[in-house]
C-alpha positions, -999 to 999 in steps of 0.1 A, spaced: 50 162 -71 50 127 -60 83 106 -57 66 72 -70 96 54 -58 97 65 -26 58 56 -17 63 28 -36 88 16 -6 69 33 21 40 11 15 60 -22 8 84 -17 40 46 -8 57 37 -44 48 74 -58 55 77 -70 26 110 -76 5 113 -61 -31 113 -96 -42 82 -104 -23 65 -72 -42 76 -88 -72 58 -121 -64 24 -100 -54 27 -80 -84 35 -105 -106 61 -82 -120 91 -100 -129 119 -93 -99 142 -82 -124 121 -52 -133 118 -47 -99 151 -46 -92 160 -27 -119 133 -1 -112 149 7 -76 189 2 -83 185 26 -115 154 49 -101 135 44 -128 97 50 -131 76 21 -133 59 20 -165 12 27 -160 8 -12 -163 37 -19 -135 21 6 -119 -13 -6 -114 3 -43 -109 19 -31 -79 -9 -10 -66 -32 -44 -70 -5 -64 -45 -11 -30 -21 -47 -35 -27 -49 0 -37 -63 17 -70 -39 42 -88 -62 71 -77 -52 60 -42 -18 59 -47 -19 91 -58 -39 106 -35 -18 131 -16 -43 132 11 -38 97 17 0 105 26 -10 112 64 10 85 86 -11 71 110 -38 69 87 -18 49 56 -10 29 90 -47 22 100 -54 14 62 -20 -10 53 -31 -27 91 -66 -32 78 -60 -46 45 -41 -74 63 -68 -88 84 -95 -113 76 -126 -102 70 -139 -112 108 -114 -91 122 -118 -61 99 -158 -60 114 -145 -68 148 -127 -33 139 -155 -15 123 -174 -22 153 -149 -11 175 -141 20 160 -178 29 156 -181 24 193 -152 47 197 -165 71 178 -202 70 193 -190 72 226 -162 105 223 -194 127 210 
C-alpha cells in the first residue's frame, strides 16, 4: 500500500520546495497543508489531485507503483522543470543515446 504522505514529500523535497510553497502551487490553503503533515492525515481526492496538478502529475501517476523507481521519478521531476527548448534539447539527446548504445 502506498504511504500518500510520504510520496507526497518525496516529490515536493524532489522539487525543493517548502510545504508552504506546495501550498501556493496547489492552491491548497497552508493550513490544510500543515495540518495534513503535523497530524498525518490523508489529503482528502480533491487535495489530492490539487497537489498532483502543482507536481504536474495525474493521480494515476501518483499512484503508479511502477513510477516509484529513483532515478527515473528523478529524470521525470528534472524534466518537468525545464522549458520547453531544453526538454527537446533532451529528447534529442537521449534519442541519440539510445540510437547509438544498440
Amino acid at each position: 500500500m502506498i504511504d500518500v504522505l510520504a510520496k507526497i514529500n518525496r516529490l515536493r523535497k524532489e522539487r525543493n520546495w517548502t510545504i508552504y510553497k506546495l501550498s501556493e502551487e496547489a492552491m491548497v490553503s497552508q493550513s490544510t497543508m500543515s495540518n495534513m503533515f503535523t497530524r498525518k492525515t490523508m489529503p482528502s481526492l480533491y487535495t489530492l489531485d490539487r497537489i498532483c496538478d502543482a507536481f504536474g502529475i495525474t493521480l494515476s501517476e501518483f499512484f503508479d507503483n511502477c513510477s516509484d523507481d529513483a532515478d527515473e521519478s528523478k529524470i521525470v521531476s528534472l524534466f518537468r522543470q525545464l522549458n520547453q527548448k531544453d526538454r527537446e534539447t533532451l529528447i534529442a539527446l537521449a534519442t541519440h543515446l539510445r540510437q547509438t548504445s544498440d
